[in-house]
N, C-alpha and C positions, 0 to 999 in steps of 0.2 A: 373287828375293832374299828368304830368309826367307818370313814368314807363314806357316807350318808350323801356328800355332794357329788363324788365321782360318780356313785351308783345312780343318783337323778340325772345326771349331764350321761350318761349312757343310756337311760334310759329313754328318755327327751328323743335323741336320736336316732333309737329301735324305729318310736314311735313315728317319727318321721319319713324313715325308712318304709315304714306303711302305711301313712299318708298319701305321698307321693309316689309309688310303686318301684321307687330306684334305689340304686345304691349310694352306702357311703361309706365313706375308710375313714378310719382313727388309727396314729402310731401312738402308744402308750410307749414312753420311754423313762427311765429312773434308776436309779441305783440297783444294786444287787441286795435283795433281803427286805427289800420296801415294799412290795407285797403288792407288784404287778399280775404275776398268775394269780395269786389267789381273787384279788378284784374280779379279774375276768371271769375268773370261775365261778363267783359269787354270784353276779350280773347273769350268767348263761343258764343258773338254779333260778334266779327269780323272773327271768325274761318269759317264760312259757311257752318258747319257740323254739323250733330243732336248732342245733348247732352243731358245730364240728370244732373238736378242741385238741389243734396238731401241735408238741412239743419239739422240737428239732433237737438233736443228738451232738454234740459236737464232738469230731471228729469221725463222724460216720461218711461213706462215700455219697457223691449224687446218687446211685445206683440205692444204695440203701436207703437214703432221706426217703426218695419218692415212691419206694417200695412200701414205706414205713407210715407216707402220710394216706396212701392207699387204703391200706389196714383199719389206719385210724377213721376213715370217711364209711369204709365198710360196717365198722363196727357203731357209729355212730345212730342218734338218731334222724341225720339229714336226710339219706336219699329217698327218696319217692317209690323206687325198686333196689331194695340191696343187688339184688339179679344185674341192673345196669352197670356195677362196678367190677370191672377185669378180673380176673385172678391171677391173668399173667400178665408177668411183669411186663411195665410202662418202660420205658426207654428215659422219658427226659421229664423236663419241670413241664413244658408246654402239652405235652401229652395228659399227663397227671392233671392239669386245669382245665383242659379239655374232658374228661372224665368227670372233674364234679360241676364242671356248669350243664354235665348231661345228665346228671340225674340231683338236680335243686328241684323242691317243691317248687308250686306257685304261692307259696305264701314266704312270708321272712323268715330269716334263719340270719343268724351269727355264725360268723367263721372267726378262729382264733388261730392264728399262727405264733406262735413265744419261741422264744430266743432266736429271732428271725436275723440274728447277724451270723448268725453259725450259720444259718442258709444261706447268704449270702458268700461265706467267707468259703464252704464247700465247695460251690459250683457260682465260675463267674457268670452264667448267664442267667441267674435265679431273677433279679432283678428286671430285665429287660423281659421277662417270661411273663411274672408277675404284671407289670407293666400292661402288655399286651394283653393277657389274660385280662384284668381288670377292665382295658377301654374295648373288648373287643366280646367280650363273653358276660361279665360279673357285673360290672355297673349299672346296666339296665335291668338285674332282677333284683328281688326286696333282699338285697346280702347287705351286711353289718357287718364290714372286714375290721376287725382288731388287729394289729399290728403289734405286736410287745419285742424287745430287749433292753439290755443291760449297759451296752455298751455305748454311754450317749454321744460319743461321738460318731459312731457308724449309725448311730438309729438317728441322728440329725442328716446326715449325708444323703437316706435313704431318700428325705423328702429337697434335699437340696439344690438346686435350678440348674445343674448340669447332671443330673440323677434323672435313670429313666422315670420314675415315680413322681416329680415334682408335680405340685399344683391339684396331684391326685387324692391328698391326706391330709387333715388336720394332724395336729399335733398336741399330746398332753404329755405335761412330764406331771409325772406322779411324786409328791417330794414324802418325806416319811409322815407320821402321826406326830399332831400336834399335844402340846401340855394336858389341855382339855382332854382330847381323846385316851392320850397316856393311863390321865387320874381315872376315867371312867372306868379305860380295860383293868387297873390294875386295882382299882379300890383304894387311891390313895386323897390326900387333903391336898389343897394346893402348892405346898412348897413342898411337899414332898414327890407332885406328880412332876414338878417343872426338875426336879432333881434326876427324877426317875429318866424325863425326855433328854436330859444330858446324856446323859450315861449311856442310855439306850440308843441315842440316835434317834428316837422314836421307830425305830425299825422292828418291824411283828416280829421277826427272825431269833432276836434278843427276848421281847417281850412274852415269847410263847412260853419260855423256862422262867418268868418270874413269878415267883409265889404272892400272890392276892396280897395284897396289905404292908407288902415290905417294904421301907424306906430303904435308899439306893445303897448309901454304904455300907450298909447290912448284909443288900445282896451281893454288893462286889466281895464283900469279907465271905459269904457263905461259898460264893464261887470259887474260889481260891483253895476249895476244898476237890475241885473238879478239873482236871487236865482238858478236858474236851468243853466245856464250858463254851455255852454259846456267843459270853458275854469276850472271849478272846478269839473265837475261829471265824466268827463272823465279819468283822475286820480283818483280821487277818486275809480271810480269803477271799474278799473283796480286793483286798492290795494285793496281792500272788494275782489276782484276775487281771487288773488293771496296768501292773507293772511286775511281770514273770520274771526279770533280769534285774540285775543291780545296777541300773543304769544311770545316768546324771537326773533321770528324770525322776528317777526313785531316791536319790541321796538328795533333791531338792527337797521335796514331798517330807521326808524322814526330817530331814535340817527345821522346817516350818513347825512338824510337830512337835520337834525339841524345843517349843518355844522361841525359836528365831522369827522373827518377824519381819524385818526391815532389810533391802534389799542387798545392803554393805551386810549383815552380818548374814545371810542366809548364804551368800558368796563367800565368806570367810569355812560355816562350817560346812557347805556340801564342794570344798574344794579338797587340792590332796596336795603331798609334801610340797607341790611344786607351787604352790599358794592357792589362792584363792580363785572362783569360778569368773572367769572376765564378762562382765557385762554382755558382751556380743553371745555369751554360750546361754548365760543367765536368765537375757530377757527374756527372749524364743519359746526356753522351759516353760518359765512363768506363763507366758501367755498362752500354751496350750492346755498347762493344770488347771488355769482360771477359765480361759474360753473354751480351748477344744475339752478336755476333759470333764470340767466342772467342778474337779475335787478339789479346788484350792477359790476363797472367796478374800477381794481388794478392799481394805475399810481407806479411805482420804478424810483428812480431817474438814472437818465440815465448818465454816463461817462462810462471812463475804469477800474473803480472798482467797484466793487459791493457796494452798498448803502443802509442806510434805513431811514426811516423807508418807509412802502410803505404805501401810500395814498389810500384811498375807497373814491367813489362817487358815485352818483347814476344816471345810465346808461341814462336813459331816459328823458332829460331836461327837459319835462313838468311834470314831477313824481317830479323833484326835485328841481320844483318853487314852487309845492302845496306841499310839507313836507317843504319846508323853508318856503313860504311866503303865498301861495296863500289859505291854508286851515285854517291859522288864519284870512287872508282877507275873508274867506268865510262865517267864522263866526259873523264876523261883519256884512255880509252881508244878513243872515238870523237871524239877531237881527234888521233888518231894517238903519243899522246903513254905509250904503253905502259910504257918503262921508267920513267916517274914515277909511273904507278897500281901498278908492280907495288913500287919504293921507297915509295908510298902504305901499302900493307896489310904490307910486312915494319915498317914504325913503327909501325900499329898493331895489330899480331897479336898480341903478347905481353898487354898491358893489357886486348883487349877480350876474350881468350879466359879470361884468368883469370876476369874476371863470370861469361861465358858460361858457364862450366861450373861452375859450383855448384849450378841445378838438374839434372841431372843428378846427379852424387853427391848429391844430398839424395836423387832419387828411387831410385838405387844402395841407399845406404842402409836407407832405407824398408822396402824391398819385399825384404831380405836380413837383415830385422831377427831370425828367427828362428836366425840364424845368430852372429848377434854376442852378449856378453855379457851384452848385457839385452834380453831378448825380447821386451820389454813396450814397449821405445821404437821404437810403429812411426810416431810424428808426427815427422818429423825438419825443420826449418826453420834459421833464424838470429835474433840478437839484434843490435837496436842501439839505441841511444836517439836525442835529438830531435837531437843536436850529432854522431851517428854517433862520437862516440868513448869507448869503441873500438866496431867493429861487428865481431860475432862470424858467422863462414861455418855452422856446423853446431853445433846443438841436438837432443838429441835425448831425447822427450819422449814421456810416455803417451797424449798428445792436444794437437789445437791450435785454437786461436790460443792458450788459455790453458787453460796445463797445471797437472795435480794434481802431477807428479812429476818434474821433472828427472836425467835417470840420463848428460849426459854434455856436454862442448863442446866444441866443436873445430873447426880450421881446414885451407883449401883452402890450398896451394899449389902453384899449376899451373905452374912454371917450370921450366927447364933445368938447376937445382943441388937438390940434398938439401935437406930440412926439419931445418937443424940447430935446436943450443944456444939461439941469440937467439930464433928462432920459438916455440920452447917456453914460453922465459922472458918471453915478449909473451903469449903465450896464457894463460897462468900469472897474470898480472898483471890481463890485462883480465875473468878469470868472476868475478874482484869485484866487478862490476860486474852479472852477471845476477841478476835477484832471482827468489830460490828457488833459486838454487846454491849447493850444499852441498859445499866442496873437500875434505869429509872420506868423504862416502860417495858423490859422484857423480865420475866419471872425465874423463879427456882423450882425445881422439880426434883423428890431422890425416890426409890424404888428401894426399901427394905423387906428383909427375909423376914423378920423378927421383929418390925413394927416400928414403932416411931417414941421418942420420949415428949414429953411435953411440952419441953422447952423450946420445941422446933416449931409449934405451929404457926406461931406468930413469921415463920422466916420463911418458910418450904409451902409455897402454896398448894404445889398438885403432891400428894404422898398416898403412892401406891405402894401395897403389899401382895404376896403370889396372889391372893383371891382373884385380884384387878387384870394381873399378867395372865391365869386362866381365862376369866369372862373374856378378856379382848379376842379369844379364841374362840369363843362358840359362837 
């Protein structure tokens, strides 16, 4: 599905790789279920060149790992002599590297190493091995080291400037499948692919169990017929991966998806009888869910002053269907009690997916700026103040958090009726409220699920619908 660009920007590099007769490394890093081995895998079926494709075990010993990736080098179609590779067992990680730089072809090959944080997390000296091996054996011959895990903070670290590895690796983070790609895998029209990308997360993991043609709530309602349903374990086991304990940093995460947003109430509910989560415990959290971790994304309100408060959500839309909606539907659904989880998510489908989808058209937006009537507004956000009223869905801006230039504002709505007369006349009312919006030289912009009524064109100058939200993707 899709990656049409990752598989050329690998490719690009093979070919480089045989250009210049050297090595190069790539860490592919990303979520869990986003479809980092299978890229690879894809890439190593269309490259035409031997590789080697090592899976790491976790919780296996060093002893085993390098027993295991032996096997895997043996069985491959890399060496030049199967005959050169031991039978008996290697001792260490540097031995084992020592072994396949003695039997590489002279021509290019890919090596793939995946879930390369378990090797590290098994045996402390994998890294400083790796290391060596790479400057001392691997970099001078036509190798194409893939690097993959899940874990992006340890798969950040690996290339980090006190990490033996630094300076050695580029870096791709693999984010999921976009709208476009979504509607394409799954045969759907555009609001119902961008629905589909909610839901899904855009992650292949989900998308492999959706049946061709089905609009989302359809499949969430079909799901709910399914205990093991990929549409609840794939989050779930994402979150068991990432936070295995009930810890302050899981009852934050959990607080965020229950729709807490703001840093006063995200303290109130991930505290306990003895009140609320103090600042000093709070901020720490946050900034390792949003920086080190990645699962948690900051929206600030966007004008030409600085604003707050700043809003938290949670990055991954199918992580933050199943902490709002889907793991209490799940529960029902291993209680037997299916047609109330599946009445669960048709109550709150409407409500949670309008949120849901405003990053997304912001990013739409963005990234099609050169497209729309002010080329210059590629920082696109929202505005609210401390009372949220009113709170504005799309801003868009020369730059952010705080902007020199305000060129436009405007509203999401993701429902099943038109963006008439009253919507305008709201939105109309509330940019007196932005500061540094100018009603006179800067415009209106709204983004409807269901189209526009007549009465708006004369108000709403830029009026997209999903069609526009897809193309901004392909």
């Amino acid at each position: 599905m899709g990656r049409k660009t990752e598989l050329t920007l690998l490719r690009r590099r093979l070919d480089r790789v045989a250009g210049d007769r050297t090595g190069t490394a790539l860490v592919i890093r990303g979520r869990r279920q986003v479809g980092k081995s299978r890229l690879a895998q894809e890439f190593c079926d269309q490259a035409g060149v031997p590789y080697l494709f090592f899976t790491a075990t976790k919780g296996a010993s060093p002893v085993e790992a390098v027993t295991a990736f032996l096997a895997e080098l043996r069985d491959s179609g890399l060496p030049r002599d199967r005959a050169l590779v031991a039978a008996d067992p290697v001792a260490s990680w540097p031995d084992a590297f020592r072994v396949l730089a003695a039997v590489l072809p002279d021509t290019p090959v890919v090596i793939v190493l995946d879930e390369l944080p378990w090797l590290a997390e098994q045996d402390e000296i994998f890294d400083g091995a790796l290391q060596t091996a790479w400057d001392r054996l691997l970099s001078k011959r036509q190798v194409f080291l893939l690097l993959l895990g899940s874990d992006l903070h340890m798969m950040e670290r690996l290339t980090a400037y006190d990490r033996p590895f630094f300076g050695r690796a580029d870096n791709l983070l693999l984010g999921p499948l976009n709208p476009a790609e979504v509607g394409d895998a799954l045969s759907l029209n555009a609001a119902d692919a961008i629905d589909a990308c909610l839901l899904s997360g855009g992650l292949p993991g989900i998308l492999r169990a959706w049946p061709e043609g089905t609009p989302a709530l359809r499949f969430a309602e079909q799901e709910c017929e399914d205990p093991a349903s990929p549409l609840f374990g794939v989050p779930e086991s994402a979150l068991l991966a990432e936070f295995p304990s009930p810890d302050t940093a899981r009852r934050v995460l959990e607080a965020i998806g229950d729709g807490n947003r703001t840093h006063a109430n995200i303290a109130a509910e991930a505290g306990s009888r003895a009140g609320a989560l103090p600042s000093g415990t709070l901020s720490p959290v946050l900034r390792l869910l949003t920086e080190g971790k990645h699962v948690l994304a900051v929206d600030e309100p966007l004008s030409v002053k600085a604003g707050k408060p700043a809003l938290y959500r949670v990055a991954d839309s199918s992580l933050r269907f199943h902490l709002g909606v889907g793991r209490t539907a799940h529960e029902l659904v291993r209680r037997g009690r299916a047609s109330r989880a599946a009445e669960l998510i048709r109550r709150r489908w409407t409500s949670w997916r309008g949120r849901a989808v405003e990053p997304i058209i912001r990013e739409a937006l963005a990234s099609d700026a050169d497209n729309l009537p002010w080329p210059e507004a590629t920082a696109v956000g929202g505005w609210w103040n401390r009372a949220f009223d009113p709170e504005i869905d799309l801003i868009g801006a020369d730059r952010s958090p705080v902007a020199r230039e305000l060129y436009y504002a405007g509203s999401v709505k993701w429902l099943d009726r038109p963006f008439d007369g009253h919507d305008a006349a709201a939105l109309q009312r509330s940019t007196a409220h932005i500061p540094g919006f100018d009603a006179e030289n800067a415009s209106l912009a709204a983004v409807s699920r269901a189209g526009f009524a007549d009465s708006v064109s004369d108000t709403i100058e830029l009026r997209w619908g999903p069609e526009d939200v897809v193309r901004a993707f392909r």
